[in-house]
C-alpha positions in Angstrom: 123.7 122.9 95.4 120.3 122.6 95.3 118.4 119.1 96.7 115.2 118.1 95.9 111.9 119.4 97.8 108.3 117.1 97.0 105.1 118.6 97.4 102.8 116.2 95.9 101.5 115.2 98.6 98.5 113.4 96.8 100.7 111.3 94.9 102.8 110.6 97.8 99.4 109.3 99.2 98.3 107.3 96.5 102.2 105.5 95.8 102.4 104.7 99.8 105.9 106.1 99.7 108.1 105.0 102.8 109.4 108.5 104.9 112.1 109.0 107.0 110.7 111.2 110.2 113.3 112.9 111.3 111.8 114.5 114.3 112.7 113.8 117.8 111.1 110.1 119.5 108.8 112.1 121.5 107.4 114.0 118.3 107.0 110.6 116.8 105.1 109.4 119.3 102.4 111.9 119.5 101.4 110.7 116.1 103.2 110.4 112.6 102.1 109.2 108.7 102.0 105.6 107.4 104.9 104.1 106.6 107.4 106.4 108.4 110.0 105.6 110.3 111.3 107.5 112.8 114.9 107.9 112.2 115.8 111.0 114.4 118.6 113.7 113.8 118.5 114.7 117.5 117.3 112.2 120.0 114.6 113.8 122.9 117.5 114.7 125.4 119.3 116.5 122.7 116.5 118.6 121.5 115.9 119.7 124.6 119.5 120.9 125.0 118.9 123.1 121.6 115.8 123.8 122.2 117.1 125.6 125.8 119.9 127.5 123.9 117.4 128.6 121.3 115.5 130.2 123.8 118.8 131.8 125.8 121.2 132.5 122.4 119.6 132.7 119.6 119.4 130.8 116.4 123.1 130.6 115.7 124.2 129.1 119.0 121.4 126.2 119.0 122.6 125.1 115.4 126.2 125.1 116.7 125.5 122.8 119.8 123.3 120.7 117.8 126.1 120.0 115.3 128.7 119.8 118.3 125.8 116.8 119.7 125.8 115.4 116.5 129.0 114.5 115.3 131.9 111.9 114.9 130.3 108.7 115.8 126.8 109.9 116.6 126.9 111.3 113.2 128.4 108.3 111.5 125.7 106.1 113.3 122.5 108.2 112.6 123.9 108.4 108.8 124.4 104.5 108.5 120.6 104.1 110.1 118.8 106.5 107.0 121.4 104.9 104.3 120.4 101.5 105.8 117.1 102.5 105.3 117.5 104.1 101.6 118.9 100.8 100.6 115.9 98.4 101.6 113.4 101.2 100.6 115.4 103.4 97.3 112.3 105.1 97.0 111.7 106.9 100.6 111.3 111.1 101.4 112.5 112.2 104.5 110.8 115.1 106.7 111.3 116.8 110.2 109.2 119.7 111.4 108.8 122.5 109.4 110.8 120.8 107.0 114.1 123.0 107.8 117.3 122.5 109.1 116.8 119.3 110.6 115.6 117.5 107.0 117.9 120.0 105.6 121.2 118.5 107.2 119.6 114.8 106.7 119.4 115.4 103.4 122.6 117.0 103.1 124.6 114.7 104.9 122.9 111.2 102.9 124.0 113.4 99.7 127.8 113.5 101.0 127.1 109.7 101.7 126.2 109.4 98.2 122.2 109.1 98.5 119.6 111.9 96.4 116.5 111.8 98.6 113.8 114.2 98.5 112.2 116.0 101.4 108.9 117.0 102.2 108.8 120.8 101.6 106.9 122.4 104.5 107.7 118.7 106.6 105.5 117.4 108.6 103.3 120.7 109.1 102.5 121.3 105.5 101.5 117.2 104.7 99.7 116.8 107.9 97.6 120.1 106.6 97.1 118.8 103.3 95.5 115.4 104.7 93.3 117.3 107.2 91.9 119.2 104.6 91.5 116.2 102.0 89.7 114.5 104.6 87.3 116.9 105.2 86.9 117.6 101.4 86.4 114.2 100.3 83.7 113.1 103.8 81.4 116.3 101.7 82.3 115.0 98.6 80.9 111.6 99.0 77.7 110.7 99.8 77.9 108.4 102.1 75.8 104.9 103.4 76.0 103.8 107.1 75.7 100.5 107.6 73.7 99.8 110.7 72.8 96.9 113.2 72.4 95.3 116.1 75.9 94.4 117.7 76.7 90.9 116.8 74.8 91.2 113.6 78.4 90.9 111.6 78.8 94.8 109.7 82.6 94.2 110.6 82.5 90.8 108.4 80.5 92.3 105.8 82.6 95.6 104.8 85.3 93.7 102.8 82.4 92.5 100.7 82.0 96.2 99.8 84.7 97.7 97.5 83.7 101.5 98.0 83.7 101.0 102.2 86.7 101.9 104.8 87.4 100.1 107.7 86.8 102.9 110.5 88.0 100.1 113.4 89.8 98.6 111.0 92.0 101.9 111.2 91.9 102.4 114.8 92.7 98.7 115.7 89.5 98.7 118.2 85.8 96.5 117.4 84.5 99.6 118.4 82.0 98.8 121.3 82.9 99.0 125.0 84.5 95.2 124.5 86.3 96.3 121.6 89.9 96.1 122.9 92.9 94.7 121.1 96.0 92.6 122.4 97.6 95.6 120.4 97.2 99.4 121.3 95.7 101.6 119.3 97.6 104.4 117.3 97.5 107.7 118.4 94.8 110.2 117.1 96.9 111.9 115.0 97.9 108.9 113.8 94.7 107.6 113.1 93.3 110.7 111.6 96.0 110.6 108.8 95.1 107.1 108.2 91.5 107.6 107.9 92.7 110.9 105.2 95.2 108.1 103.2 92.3 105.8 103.6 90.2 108.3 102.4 92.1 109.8 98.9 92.8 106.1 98.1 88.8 105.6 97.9 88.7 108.5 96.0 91.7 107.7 93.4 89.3 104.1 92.9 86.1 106.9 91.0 84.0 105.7 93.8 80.9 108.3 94.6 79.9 106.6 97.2 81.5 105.8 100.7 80.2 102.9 102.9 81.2 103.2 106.6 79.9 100.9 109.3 77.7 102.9 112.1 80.0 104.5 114.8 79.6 106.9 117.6 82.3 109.7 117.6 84.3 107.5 119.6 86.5 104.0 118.2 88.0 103.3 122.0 90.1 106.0 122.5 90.2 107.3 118.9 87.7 109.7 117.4 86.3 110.9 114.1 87.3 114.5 114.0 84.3 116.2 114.5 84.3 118.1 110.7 84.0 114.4 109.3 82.1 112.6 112.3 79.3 115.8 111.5 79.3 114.9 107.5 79.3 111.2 107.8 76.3 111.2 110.0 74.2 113.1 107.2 74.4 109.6 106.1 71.7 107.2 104.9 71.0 104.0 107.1 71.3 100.5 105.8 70.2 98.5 107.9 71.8 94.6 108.5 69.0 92.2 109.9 70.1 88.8 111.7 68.2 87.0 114.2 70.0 86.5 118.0 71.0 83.2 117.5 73.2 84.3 114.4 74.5 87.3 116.7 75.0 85.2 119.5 77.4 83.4 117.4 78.9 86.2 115.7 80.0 88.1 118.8 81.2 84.2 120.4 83.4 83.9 117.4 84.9 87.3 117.6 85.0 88.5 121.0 85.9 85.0 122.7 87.5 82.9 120.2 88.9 85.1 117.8 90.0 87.9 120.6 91.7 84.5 123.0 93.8 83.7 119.6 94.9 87.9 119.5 96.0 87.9 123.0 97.8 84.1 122.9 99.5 85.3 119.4 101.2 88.3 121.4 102.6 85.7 123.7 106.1 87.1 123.0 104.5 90.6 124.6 103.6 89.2 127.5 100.3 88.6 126.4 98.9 85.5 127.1 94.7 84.3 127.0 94.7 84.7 130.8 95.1 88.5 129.9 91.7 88.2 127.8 89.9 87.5 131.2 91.3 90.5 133.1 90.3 92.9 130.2 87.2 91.8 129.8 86.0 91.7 133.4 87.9 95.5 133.5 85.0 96.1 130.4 82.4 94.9 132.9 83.4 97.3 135.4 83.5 100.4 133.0 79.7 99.8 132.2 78.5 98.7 135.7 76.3 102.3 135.8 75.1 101.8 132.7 74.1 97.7 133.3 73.1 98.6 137.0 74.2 96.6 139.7 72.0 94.2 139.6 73.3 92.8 136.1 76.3 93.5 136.1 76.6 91.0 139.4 74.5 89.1 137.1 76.6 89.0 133.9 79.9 89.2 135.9 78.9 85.9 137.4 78.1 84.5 134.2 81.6 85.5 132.6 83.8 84.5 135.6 81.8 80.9 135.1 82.3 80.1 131.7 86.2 81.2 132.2 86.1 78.8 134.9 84.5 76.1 133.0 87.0 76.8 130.1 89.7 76.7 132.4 88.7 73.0 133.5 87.8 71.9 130.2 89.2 73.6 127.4 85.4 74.3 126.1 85.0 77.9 125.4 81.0 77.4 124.5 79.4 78.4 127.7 80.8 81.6 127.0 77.5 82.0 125.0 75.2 82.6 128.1 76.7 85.7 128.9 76.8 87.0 125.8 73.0 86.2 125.1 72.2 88.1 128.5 74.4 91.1 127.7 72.9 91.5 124.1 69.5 91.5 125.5 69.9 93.3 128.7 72.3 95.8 127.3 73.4 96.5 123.8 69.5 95.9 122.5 67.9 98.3 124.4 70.4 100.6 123.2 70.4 100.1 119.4 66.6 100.5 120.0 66.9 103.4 121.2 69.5 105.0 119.0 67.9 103.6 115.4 64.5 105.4 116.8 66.8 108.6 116.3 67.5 107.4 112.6 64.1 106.1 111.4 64.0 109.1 108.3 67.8 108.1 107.4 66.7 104.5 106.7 67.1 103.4 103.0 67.2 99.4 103.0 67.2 96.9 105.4 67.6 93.1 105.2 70.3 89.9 106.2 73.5 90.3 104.5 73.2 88.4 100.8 70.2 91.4 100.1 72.2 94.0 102.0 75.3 93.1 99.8 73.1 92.7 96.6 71.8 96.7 97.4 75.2 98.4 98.0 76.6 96.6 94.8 73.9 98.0 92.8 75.0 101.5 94.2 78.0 102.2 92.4 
């Protein structure tokens, strides 16, 4: 009898289907689509055992040992995890691989259950191909606007504003600057790339012509663009957001000390608690000390360790500020000068954020 095989992947995209990832945890973990689940046929050891006969036997003897792994209550269990699964979410395809025996039996044994699910034909290979190339297609496709600024000048605040713009940090979970950390990790690259490609068709599916990204180097922590994209999107014209250093001051005190404290006491369950906030950010100072020279980053080190100090003692966060005015000046301005030199033909518009808003919503 013959099950059914999907290869729409685009529509797959655009519904935000639920998948079952049948692949091993350690294939899951290098990287996997939104909204899987990894549900595994074969957990890592036993993959490993097949994988070994493969090499030594031959085809044949690796699918008996993984059906002799795989049964009685092993069986029973994995079964009751994808029906379990099917039942919460009726409208779920499943994929391993290749998308060959391992999807194959999945699919077979949810059928003797009494559960019709698709699979992905060409599994994971195949969709992971498709979204590559979509992404790719569609960063040529678009003509794209960078939205530029100095750090603290609130791009990150002003994106939602913009219906044809994608969240690049959004996506990779990271602010984007060497002070951009999380409470919570990052996904993988793989992980983020097919995000950026789902990210990516959905703009597409909206008619818009246009895509508004916020300025990024290659690197979002310890994601990056992939460099086919990364090369299109900085063909880019520059837009320009304009605030004065009081109103960044503010900005970067709001998100990187307030808001950022609140990230690390909400993952309190994770061990995570404000006093964690500290560590990481005096670990930040430390990975720029070359680039600040020694001099400031004794200075600004000194300054930080303070205001955590004074915090600590009174529950005021404010004099937080003084750092941050000294690194914008000492550090992160001198930079920005010196990259939006490099982008002076690229730049279209530039103004605080009610005029920048008012010219990308006449852009449609």
């Amino acid at each position: 009898m013959s099950l059914p095989l999907i290869d729409d992947f685009h529509t797959l995209v655009l519904e935000d289907r639920p998948l079952i990832d049948t692949r091993a945890p350690v294939e899951f973990a290098k990287g996997s689509f939104p909204g899987a689940v990894n549900l595994p046929l074969m957990n890592d050891a036993e993959r490993e055992q097949v994988g070994t006969v493969y090499k030594h036997q031959g085809h044949d003897a690796a699918v008996a040992l993984g059906h002799e792994l795989v049964s009685a209550d092993i069986k029973a269990e994995r079964v009751q995890a994808w029906v379990d699964f099917v039942t919460e979410h009726p409208d779920a395809y499943l994929f391993c691989w290749r998308g060959g025996q391992r999807s194959q039996i999945a699919q077979a044994w949810l059928h003797e259950a009494g559960i019709t699910l698709p699979r992905l034909q060409g599994g994971y290979k195949a969709f992971r191909n498709y979204l590559m190339s979509e992404s790719l297609r569609l960063a040529e496709a678009k003509e794209i606007l960078i939205l530029g600024g100095r750090t603290g000048s609130g791009k990150t605040l002003l994106l939602p504003k913009l219906p044809q713009s994608i969240d690049l940090e959004g996506l990779a979970n990271h602010r984007g600057s060497s002070f951009g950390r999380f409470a919570t990790p990052q996904p993988t690259q793989i992980g983020f790339e097919n995000a950026l490609a789902y990210a990516q068709i959905h703009h597409d599916h909206l008619k818009h012509t246009r895509l508004i990204i916020e300025d990024e180097s290659r690197n979002i922590g310890r994601c990056y663009i992939p460099d086919g994209v990364f090369d299109l999107f900085q063909r880019g014209k520059v837009v320009l957001l304009e605030a004065s250093l009081e109103e960044r001051i503010e900005i970067t005190y709001d998100e990187y000390v307030l808001a950022a404290q609140r990230d690390y006491a909400r993952h309190h369950a994770a061990g995570m608690t404000p006093h964690n906030w500290i560590d990481v950010m005096q670990h930040n100072f430390v990975r720029i000390r070359k680039r600040l020279g020694d001099e400031n980053f004794r200075h600004l080190t000194q300054l930080l360790n303070q205001a955590w100090e004074h915090q600590l003692r009174t529950d005021d966060p404010g004099e937080h500020r003084r750092w941050i005015r000294e690194l914008l000046e000492r550090y992160y301005d001198p930079m920005y000068d010196y990259q939006i030199e490099r982008k002076q033909d690229r730049i279209v518009f530039r103004g605080n954020a009610q005029a920048v808003v008012d010219y990308l919503r006449e852009r449609k």
